[in-house]
C-alpha positions in Angstrom: -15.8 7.5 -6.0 -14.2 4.2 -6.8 -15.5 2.4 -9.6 -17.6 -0.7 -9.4 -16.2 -3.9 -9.6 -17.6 -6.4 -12.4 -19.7 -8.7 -10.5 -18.8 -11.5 -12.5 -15.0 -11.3 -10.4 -15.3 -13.4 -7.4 -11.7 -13.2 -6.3 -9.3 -10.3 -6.2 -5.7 -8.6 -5.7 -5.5 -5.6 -3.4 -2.2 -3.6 -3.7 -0.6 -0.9 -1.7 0.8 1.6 -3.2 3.5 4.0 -1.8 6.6 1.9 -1.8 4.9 -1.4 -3.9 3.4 0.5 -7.0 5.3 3.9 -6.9 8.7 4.5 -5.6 8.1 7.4 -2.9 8.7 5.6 0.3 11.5 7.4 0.5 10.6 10.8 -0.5 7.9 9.9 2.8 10.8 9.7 4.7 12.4 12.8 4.1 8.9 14.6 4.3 8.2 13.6 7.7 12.1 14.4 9.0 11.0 17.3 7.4 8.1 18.1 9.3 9.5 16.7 12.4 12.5 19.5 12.2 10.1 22.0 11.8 8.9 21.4 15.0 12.4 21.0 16.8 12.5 17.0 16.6 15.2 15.6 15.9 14.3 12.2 14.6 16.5 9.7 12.6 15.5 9.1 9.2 16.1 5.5 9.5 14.2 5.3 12.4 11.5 7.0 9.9 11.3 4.9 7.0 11.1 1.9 9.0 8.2 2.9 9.9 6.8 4.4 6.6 3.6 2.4 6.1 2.0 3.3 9.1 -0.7 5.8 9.1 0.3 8.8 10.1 -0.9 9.3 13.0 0.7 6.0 14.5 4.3 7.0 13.1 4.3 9.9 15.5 3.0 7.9 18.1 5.4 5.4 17.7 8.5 7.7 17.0 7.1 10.5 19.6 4.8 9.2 22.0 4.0 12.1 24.2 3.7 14.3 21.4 0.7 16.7 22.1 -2.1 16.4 19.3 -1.9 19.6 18.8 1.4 19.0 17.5 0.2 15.9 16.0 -2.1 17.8 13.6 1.0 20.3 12.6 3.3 17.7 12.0 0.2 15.6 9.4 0.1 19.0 7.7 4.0 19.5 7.3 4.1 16.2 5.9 1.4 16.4 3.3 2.7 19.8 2.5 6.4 18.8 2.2 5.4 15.7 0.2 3.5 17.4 -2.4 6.5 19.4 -3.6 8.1 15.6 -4.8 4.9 14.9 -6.9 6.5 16.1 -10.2 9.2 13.3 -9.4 7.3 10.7 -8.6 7.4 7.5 -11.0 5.9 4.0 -10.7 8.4 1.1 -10.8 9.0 -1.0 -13.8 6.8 -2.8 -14.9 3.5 -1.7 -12.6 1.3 -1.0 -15.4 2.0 -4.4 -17.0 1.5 -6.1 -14.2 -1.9 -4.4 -13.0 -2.8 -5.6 -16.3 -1.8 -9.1 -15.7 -4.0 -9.4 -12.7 -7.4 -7.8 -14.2 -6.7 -9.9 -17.6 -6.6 -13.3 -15.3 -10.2 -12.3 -14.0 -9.1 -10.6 -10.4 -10.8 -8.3 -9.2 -8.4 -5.3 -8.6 -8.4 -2.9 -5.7 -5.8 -0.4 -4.3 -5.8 -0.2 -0.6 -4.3 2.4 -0.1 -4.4 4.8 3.5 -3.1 8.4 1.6 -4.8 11.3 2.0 -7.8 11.3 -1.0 -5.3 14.1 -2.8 -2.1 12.3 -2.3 -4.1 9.2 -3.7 -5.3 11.3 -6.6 -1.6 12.0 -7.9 -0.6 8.1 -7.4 -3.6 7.4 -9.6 -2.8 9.4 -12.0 1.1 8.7 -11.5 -0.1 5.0 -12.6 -2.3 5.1 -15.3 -3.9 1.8 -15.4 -7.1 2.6 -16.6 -9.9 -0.1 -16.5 -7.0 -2.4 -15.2 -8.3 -1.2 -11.4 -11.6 -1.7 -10.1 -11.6 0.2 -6.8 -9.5 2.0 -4.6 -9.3 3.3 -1.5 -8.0 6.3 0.8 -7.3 7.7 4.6 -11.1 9.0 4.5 -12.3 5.1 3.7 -10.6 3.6 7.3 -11.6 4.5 11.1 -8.0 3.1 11.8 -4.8 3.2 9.9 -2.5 0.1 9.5 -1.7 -1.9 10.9 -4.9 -2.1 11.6 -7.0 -4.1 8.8 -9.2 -1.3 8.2 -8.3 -0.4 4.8 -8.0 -3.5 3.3 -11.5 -4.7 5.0 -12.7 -1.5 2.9 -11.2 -2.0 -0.3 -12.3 -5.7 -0.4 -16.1 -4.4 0.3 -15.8 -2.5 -2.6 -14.6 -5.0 -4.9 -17.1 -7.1 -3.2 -14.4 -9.8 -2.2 -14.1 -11.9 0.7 -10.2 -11.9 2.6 -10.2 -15.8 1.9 -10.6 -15.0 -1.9 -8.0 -12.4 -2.0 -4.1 -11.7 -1.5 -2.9 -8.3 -0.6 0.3 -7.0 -2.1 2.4 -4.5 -0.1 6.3 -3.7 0.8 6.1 -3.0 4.6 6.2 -5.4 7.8 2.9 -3.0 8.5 1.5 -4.1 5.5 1.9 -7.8 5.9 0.6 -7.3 9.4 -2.7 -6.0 8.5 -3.4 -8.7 5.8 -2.9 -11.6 8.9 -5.8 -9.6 11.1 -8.0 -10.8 8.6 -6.4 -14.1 7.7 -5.5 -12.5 3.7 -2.3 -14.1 2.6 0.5 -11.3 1.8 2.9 -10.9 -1.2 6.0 -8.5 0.1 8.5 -6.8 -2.4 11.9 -5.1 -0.9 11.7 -1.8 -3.3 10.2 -0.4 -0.3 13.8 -0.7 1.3 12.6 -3.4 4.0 14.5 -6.7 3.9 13.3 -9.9 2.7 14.8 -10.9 6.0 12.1 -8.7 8.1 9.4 -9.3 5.8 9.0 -13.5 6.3 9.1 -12.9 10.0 6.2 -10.7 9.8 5.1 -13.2 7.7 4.8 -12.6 4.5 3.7 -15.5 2.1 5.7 -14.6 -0.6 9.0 -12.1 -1.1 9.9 -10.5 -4.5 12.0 -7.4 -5.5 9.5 -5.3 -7.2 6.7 -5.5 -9.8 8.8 -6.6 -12.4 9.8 -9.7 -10.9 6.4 -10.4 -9.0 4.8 -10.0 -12.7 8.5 -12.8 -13.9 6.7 -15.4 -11.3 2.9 -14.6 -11.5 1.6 -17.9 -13.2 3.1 -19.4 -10.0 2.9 -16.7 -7.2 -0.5 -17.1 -4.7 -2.0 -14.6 -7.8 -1.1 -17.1 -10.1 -2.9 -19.6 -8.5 -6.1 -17.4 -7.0 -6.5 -16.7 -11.4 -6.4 -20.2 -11.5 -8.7 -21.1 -8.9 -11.3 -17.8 -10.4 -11.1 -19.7 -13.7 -12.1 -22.6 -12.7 -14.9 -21.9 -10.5 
């Protein structure tokens, strides 16, 4: 269960966190080529990680589309399975924890929104350890539909009891950036997911930073900066 959010925060900060927090997008990469060779596909890994950020089951779609669900369901489990063997090397990027802290410290409400599996979700949590700097989270049982569909983010901001126009999602994929526009949520992109600034403004991103670090450099005048601002005056 996520924990409550104090009522007393009227606006809020949802982060992803595969490729934004933690730097595994590319160990999801290699899972899934993994998973895809066990069942005789040859698929590109850059064709893959271009497409990290999608749920899972619209990755296959997209990079198999007649692929039998059957197969579907195989291919889900490989990945999970392979992906779990790189939890021992998984790390947040610099500079995460301060910058959680940042954004709970300003009075935002704040929410992962994230679409792992619950135990995958687990080991990120624990991976970060931000305490009382998050307010809710969120995992792959909490959406009917993965992104980019909105789903996710609609259910992370219910449980930080935030509306989309008070809050800004944070996230390092096109697929990200597109599920924050389906509900009209402003999106702050960073490249240490390995997608270009380049791609992320034409998917139309609000904002484009390298990583944590340099998102937590600008935050007095990011769209956080000036949602805090906004919360403190109300």
């Amino acid at each position: 269960m996520a924990a409550d959010a104090t009522s007393t925060k009227k606006r809020g900060v949802l982060f992803d966190v595969d490729g934004t927090l933690i730097d595994s997008s590319y160990f999801h990469t290699m899972a899934w080529w993994q998973a895809f060779r066990r069942e005789g596909l040859d698929v590109e890994m850059s064709a893959i990680h271009r497409r990290v950020g999608m749920g899972g089951d619209k990755l296959i779609q997209s990079l198999v589309p007649d692929c039998p669900r059957d197969m579907q369901e195989e291919l889900k489990s490989a990945h999970g399975a392979v992906f779990s063997t790189f939890w021992p090397t998984l790390r947040p990027f610099e500079s995460v924890r301060d910058l959680l802290s940042a954004c709970s410290e300003a009075g935002l409400a704040v929410g992962l929104a994230s679409s792992a599996q619950k135990r995958d979700l687990e080991v990120s949590r624990h991976i970060l350890d931000a305490g009382s700097s998050i307010d809710a989270w969120t995992s792959s049982d909490d959406a009917e539909e993965s992104k980019p569909a909105p789903d996710i983010l609609v259910a992370c901001l219910e449980k930080l009891g935030v509306s989309p126009e008070d809050a800004v999602f944070v996230g390092d994929a096109v697929w990200d950036v597109k599920a924050g526009a389906a509900i009209g949520m402003p999106v702050i992109a960073l490249t240490c997911g390995g997608i270009s600034e380049a791609e992320l403004r034409e998917a139309g991103a609000a904002e484009v930073y390298d990583n944590a670090r340099h998102l937590l450099e600008h935050l007095e005048t990011s769209i956080i900066g000036r949602l805090a601002a906004g919360t403190a005056s109300a």
